[in-house]
KOLGU-4560 file (N, C-alpha, C; in nm, 3 decimals, padded with zeros to 5 digits):
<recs>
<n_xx: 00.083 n_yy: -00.119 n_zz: 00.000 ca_xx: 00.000 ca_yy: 00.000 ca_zz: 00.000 c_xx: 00.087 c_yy: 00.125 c_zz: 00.000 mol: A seq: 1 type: UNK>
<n_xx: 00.012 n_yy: 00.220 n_zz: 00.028 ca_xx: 00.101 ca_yy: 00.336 ca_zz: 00.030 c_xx: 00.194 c_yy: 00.401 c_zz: 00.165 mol: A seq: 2 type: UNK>
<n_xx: 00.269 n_yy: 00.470 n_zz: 00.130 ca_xx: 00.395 ca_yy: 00.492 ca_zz: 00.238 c_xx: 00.377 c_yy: 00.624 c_zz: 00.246 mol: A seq: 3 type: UNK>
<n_xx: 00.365 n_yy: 00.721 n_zz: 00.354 ca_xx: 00.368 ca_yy: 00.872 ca_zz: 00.347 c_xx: 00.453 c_yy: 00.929 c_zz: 00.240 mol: A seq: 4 type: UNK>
<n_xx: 00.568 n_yy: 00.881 n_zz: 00.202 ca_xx: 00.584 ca_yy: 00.915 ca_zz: 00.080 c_xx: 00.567 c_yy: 00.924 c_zz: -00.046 mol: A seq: 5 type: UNK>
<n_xx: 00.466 n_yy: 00.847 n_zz: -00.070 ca_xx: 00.392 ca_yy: 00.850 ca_zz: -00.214 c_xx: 00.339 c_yy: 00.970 c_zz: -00.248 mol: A seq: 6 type: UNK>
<n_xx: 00.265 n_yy: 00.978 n_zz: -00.379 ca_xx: 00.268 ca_yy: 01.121 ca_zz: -00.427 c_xx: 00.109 c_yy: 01.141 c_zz: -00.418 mol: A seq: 7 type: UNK>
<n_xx: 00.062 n_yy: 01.217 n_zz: -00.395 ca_xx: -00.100 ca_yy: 01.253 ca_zz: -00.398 c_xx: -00.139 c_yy: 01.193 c_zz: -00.475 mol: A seq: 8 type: UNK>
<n_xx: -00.129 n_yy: 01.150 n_zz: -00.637 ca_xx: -00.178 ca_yy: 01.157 ca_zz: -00.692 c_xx: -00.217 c_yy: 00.955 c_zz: -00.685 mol: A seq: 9 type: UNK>
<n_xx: -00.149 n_yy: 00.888 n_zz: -00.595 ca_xx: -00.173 ca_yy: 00.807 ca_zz: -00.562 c_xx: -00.301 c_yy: 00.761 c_zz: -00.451 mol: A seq: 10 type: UNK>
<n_xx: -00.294 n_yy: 00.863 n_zz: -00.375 ca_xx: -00.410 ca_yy: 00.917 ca_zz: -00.274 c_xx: -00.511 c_yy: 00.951 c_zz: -00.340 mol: A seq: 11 type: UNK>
<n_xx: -00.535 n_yy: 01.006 n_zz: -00.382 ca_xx: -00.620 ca_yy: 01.082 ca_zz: -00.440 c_xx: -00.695 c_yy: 01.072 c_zz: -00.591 mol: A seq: 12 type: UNK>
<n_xx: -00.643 n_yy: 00.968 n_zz: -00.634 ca_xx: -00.645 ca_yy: 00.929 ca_zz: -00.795 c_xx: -00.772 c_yy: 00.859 c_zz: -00.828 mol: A seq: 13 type: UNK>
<n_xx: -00.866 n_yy: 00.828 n_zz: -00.735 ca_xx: -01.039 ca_yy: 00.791 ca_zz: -00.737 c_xx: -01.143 c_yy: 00.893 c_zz: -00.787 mol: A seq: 14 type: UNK>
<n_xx: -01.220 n_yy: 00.881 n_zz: -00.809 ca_xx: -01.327 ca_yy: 00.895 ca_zz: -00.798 c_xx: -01.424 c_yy: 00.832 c_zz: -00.680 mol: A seq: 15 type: UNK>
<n_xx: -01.381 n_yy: 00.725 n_zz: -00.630 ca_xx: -01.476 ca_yy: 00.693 ca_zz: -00.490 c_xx: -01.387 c_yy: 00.712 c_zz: -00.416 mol: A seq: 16 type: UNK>
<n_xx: -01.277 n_yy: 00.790 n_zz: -00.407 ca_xx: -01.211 ca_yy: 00.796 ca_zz: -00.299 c_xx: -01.296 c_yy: 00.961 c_zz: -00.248 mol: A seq: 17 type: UNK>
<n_xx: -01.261 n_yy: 01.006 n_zz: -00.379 ca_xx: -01.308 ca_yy: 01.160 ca_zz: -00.334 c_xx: -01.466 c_yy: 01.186 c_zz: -00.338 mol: A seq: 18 type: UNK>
<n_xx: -01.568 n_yy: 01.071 n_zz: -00.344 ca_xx: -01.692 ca_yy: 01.054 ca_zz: -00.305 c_xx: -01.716 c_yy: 01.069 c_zz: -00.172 mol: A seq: 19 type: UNK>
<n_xx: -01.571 n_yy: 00.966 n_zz: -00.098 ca_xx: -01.606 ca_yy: 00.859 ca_zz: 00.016 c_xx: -01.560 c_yy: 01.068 c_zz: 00.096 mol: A seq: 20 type: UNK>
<n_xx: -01.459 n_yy: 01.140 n_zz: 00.072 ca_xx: -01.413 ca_yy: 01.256 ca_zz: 00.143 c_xx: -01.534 c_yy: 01.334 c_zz: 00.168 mol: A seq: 21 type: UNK>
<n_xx: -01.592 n_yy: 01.368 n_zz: 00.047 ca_xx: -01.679 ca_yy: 01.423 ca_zz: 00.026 c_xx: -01.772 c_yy: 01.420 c_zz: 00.113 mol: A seq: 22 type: UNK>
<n_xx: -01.847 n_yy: 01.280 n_zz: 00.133 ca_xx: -01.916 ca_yy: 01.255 ca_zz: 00.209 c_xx: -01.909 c_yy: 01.227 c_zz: 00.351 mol: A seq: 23 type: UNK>
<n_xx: -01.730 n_yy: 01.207 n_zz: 00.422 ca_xx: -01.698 ca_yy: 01.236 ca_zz: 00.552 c_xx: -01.693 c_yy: 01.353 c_zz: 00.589 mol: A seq: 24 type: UNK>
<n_xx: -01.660 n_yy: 01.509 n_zz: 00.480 ca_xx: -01.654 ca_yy: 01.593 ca_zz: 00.520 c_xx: -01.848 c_yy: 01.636 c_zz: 00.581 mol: A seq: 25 type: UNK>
<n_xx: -01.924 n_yy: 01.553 n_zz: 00.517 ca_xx: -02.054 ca_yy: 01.615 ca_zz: 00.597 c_xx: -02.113 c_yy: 01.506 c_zz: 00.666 mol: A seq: 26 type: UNK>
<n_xx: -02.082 n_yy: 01.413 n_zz: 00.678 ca_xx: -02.117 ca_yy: 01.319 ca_zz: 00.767 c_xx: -02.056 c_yy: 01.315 c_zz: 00.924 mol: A seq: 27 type: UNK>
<n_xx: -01.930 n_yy: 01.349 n_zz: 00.860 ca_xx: -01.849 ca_yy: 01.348 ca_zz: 01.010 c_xx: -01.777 c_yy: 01.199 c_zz: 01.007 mol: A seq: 28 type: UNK>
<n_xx: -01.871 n_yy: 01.116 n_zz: 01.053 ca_xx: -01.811 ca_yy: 00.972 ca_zz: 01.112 c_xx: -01.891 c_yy: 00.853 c_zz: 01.048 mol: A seq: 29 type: UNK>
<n_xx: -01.882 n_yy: 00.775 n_zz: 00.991 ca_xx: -01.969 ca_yy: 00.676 ca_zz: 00.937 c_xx: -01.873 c_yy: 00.539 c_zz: 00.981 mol: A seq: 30 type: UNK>
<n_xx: -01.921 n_yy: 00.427 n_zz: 00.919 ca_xx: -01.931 ca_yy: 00.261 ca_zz: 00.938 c_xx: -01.890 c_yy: 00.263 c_zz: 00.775 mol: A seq: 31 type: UNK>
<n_xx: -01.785 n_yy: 00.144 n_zz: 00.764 ca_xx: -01.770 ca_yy: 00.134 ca_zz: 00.633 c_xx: -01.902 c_yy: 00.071 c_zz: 00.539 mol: A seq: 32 type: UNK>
<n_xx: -01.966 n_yy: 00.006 n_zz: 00.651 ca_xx: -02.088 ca_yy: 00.001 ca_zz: 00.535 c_xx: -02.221 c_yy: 00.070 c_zz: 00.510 mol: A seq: 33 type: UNK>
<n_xx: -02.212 n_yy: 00.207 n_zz: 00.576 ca_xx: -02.267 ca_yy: 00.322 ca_zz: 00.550 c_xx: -02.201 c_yy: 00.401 c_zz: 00.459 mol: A seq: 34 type: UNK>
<n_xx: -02.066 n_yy: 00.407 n_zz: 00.408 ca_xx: -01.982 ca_yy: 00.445 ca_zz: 00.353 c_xx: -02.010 c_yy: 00.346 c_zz: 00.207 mol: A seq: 35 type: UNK>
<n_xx: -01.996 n_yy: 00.231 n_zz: 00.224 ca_xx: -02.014 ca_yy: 00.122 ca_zz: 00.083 c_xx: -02.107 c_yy: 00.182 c_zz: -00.012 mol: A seq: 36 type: UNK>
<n_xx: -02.246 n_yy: 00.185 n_zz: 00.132 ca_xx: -02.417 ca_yy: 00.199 ca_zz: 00.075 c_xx: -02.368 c_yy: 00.350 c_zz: 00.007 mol: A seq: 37 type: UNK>
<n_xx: -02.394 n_yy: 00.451 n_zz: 00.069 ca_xx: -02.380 ca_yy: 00.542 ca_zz: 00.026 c_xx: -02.293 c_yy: 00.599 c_zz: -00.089 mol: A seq: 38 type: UNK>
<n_xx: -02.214 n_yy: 00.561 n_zz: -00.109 ca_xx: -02.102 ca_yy: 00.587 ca_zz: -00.220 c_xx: -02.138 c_yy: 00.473 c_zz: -00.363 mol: A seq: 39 type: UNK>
<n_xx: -02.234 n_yy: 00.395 n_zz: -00.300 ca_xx: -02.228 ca_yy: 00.272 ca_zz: -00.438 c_xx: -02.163 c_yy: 00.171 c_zz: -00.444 mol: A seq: 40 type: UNK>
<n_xx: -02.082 n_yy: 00.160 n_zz: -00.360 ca_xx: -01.992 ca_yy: 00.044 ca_zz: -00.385 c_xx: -02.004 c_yy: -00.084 c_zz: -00.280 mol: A seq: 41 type: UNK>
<n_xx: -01.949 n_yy: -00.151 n_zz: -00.344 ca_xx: -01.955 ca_yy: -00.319 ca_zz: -00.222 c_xx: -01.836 c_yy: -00.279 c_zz: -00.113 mol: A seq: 42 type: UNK>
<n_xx: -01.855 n_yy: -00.327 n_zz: -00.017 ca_xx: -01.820 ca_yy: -00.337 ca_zz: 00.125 c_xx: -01.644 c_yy: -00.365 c_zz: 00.120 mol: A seq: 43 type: UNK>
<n_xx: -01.607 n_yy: -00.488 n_zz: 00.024 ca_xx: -01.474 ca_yy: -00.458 ca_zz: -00.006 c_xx: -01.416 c_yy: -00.367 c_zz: -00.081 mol: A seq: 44 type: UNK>
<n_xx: -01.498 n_yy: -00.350 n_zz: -00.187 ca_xx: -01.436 ca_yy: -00.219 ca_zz: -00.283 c_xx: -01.410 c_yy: -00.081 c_zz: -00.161 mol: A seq: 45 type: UNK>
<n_xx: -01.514 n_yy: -00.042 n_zz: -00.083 ca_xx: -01.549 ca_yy: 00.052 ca_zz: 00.017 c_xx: -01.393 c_yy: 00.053 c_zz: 00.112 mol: A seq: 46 type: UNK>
<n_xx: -01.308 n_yy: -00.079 n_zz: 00.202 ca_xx: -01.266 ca_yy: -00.097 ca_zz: 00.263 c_xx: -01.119 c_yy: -00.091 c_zz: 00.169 mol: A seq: 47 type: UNK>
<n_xx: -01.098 n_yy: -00.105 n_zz: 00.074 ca_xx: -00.991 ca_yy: -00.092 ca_zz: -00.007 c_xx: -00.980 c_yy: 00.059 c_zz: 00.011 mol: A seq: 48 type: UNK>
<n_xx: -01.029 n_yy: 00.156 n_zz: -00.015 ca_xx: -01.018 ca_yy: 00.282 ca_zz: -00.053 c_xx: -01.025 c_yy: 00.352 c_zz: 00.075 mol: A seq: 49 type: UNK>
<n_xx: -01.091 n_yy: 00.283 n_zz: 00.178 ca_xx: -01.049 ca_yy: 00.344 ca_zz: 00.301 c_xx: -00.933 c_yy: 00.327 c_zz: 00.340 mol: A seq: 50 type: UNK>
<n_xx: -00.881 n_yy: 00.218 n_zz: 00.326 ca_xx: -00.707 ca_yy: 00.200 ca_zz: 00.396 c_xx: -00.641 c_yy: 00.270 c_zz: 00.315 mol: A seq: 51 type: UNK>
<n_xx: -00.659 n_yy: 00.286 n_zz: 00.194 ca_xx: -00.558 ca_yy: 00.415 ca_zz: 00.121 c_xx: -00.590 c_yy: 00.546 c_zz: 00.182 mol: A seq: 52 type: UNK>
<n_xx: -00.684 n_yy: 00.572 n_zz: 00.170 ca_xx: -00.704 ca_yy: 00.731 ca_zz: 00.267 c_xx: -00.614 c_yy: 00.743 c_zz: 00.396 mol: A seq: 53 type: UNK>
<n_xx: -00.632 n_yy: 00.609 n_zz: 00.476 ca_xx: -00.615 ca_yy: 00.603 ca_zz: 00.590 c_xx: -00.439 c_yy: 00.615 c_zz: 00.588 mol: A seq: 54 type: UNK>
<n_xx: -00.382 n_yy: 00.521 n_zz: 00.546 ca_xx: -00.242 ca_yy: 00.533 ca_zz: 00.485 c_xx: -00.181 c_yy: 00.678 c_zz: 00.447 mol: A seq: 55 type: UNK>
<n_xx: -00.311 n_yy: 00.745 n_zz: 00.386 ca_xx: -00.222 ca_yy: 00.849 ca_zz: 00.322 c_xx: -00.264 c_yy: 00.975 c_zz: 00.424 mol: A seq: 56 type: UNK>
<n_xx: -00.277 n_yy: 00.925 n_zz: 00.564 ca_xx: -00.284 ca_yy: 01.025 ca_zz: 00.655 c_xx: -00.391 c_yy: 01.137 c_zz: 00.699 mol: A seq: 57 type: UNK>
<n_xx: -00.516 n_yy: 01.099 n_zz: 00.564 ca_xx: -00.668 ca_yy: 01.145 ca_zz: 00.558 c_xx: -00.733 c_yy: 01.122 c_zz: 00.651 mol: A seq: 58 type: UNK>
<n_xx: -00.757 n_yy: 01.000 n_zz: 00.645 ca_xx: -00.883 ca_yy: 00.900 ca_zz: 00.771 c_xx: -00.848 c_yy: 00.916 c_zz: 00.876 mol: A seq: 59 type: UNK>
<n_xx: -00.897 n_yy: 00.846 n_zz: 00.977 ca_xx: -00.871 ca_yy: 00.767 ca_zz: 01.112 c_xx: -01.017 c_yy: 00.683 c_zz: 01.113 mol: A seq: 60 type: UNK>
<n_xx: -00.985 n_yy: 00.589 n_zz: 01.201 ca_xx: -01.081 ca_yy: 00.503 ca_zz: 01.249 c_xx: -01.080 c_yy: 00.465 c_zz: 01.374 mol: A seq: 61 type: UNK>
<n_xx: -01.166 n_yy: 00.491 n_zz: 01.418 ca_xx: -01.212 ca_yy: 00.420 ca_zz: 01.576 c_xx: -01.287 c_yy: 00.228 c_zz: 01.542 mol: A seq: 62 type: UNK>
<n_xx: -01.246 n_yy: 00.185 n_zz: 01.622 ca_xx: -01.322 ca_yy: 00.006 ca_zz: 01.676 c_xx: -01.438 c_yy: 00.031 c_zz: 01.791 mol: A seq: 63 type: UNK>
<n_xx: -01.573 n_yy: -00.046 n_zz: 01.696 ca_xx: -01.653 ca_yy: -00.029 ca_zz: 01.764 c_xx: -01.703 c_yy: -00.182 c_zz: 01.816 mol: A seq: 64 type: UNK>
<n_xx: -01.661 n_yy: -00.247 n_zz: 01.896 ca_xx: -01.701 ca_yy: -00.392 ca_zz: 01.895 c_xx: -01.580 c_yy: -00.449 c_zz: 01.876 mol: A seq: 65 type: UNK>
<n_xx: -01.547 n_yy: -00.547 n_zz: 01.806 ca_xx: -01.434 ca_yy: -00.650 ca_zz: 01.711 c_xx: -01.475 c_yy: -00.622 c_zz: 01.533 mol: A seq: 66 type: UNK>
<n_xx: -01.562 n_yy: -00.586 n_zz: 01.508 ca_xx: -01.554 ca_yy: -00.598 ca_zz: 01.366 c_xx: -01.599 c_yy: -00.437 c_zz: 01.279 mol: A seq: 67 type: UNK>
<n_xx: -01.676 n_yy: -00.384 n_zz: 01.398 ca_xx: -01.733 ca_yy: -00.221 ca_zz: 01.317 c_xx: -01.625 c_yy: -00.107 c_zz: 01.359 mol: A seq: 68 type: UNK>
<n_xx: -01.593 n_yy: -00.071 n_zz: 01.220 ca_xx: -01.511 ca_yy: 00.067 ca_zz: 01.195 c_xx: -01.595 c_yy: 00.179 c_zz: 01.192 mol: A seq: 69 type: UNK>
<n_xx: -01.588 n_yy: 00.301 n_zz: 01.269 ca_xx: -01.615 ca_yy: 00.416 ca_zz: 01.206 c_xx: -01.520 c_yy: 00.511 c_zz: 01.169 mol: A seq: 70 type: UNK>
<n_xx: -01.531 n_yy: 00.546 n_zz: 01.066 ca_xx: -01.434 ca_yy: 00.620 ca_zz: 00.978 c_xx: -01.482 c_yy: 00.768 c_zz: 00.966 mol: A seq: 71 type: UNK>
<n_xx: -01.363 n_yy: 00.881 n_zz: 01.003 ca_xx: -01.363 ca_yy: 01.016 ca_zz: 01.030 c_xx: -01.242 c_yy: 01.094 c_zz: 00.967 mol: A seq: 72 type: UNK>
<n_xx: -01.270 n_yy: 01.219 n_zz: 00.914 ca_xx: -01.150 ca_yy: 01.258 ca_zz: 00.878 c_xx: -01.036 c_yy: 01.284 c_zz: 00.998 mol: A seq: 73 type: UNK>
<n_xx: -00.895 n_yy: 01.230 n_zz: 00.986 ca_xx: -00.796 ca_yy: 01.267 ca_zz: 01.034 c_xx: -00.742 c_yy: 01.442 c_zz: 01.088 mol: A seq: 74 type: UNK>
<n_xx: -00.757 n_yy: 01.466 n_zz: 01.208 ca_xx: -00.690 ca_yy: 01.581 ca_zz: 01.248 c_xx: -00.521 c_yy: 01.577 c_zz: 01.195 mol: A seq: 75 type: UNK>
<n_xx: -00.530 n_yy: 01.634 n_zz: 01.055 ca_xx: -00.360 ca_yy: 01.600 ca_zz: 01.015 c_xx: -00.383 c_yy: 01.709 c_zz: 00.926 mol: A seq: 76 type: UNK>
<n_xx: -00.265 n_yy: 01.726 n_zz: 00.924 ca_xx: -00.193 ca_yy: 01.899 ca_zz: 00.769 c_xx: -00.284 c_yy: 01.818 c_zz: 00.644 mol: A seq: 77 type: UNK>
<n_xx: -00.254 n_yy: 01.666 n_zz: 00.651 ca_xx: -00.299 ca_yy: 01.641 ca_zz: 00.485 c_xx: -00.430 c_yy: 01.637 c_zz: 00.481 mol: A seq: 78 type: UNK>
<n_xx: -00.504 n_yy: 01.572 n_zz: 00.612 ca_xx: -00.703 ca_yy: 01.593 ca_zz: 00.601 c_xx: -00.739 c_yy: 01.735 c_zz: 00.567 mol: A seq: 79 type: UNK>
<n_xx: -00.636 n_yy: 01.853 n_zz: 00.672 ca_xx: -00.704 ca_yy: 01.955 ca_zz: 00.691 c_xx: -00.674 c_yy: 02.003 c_zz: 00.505 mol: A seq: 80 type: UNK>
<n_xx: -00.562 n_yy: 02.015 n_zz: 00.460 ca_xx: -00.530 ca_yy: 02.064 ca_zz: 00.315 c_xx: -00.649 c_yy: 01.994 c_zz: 00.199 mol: A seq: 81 type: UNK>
<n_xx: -00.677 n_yy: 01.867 n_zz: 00.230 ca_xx: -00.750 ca_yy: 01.805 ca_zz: 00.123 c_xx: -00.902 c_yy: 01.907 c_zz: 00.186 mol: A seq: 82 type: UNK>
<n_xx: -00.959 n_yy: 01.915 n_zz: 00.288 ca_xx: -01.122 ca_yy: 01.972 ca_zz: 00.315 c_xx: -01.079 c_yy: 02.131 c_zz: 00.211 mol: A seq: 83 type: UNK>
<n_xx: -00.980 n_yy: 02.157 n_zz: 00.242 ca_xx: -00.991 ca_yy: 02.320 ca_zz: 00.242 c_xx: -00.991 c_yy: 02.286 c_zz: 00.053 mol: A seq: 84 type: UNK>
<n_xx: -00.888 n_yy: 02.188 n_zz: -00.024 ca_xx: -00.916 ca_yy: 02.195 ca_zz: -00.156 c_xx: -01.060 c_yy: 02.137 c_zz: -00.197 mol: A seq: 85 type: UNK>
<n_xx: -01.112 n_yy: 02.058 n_zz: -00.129 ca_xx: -01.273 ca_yy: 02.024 ca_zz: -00.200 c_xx: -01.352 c_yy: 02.120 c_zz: -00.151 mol: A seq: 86 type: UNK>
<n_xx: -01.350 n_yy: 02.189 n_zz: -00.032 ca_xx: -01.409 ca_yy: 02.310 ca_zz: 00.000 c_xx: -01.429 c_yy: 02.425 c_zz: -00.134 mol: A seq: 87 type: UNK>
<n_xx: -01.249 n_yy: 02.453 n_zz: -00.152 ca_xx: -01.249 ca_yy: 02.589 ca_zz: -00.252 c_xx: -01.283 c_yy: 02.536 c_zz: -00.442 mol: A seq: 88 type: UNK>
<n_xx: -01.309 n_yy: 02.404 n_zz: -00.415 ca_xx: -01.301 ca_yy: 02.352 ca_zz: -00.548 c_xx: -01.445 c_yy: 02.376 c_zz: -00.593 mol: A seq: 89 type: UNK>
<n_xx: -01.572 n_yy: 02.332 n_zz: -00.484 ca_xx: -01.713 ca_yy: 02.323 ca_zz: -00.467 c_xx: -01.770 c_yy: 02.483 c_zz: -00.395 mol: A seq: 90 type: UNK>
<n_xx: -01.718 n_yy: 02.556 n_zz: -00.357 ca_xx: -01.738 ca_yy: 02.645 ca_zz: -00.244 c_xx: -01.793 c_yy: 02.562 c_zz: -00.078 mol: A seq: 91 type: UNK>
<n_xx: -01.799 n_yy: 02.651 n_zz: 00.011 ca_xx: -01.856 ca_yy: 02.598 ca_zz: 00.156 c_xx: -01.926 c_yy: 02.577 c_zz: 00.176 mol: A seq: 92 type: UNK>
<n_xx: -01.976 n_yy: 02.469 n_zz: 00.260 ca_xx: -02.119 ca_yy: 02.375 ca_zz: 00.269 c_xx: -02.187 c_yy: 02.306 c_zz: 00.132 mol: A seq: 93 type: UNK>
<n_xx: -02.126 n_yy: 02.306 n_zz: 00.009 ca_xx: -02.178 ca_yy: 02.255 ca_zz: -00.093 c_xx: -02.057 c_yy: 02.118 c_zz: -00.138 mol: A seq: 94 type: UNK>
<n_xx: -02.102 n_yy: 02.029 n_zz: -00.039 ca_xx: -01.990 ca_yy: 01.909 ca_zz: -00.050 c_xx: -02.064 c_yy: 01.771 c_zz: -00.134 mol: A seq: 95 type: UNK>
<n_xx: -02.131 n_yy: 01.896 n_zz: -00.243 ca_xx: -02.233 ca_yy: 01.686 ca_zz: -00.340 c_xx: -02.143 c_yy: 01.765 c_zz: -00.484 mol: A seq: 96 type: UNK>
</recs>
């Protein structure tokens, strides 16, 4: 997977990746399979693209139980830089 040194464009090179942002930036915190449902995709496709986020210093996840993730954006330079570019890309509060 990816190493903090990889290049954004490895991070970032989805289309359901930047669905799945999109939709943490107004959700806040979801379950990867609120994340699956919502974005369209199956539960592994969903969990693939979270560990790249997560890797690339975006995500975090809390354990809820043994098996439920909820997934939140990362308090990090790279979460906060990626909100502020889909922010200025869409303008504020318009995250569809």
């Amino acid at each position: 997977m990816l190493s903090p040194s990889e290049p954004l464009e490895d991070t970032l090179c989805s289309r359901v990746r930047l669905r799945i942002l999109k939709l943490l930036m107004e959700s806040q915190t979801l379950t990867t399979a609120q994340i699956a449902e919502k974005v369209q995709v199956n539960y592994v496709v969903a969990r693939t693209h979270l560990d790249v986020l997560e890797k690339g210093d975006i995500l975090a996840h809390i354990n809820f139980g043994k098996r439920i993730r909820y997934y939140r954006l990362k308090e990090s330079a790279k979460a906060d830089a990626v909100r502020r570019f889909i922010e200025a890309w869409q303008g504020p509060g318009n995250h569809t």
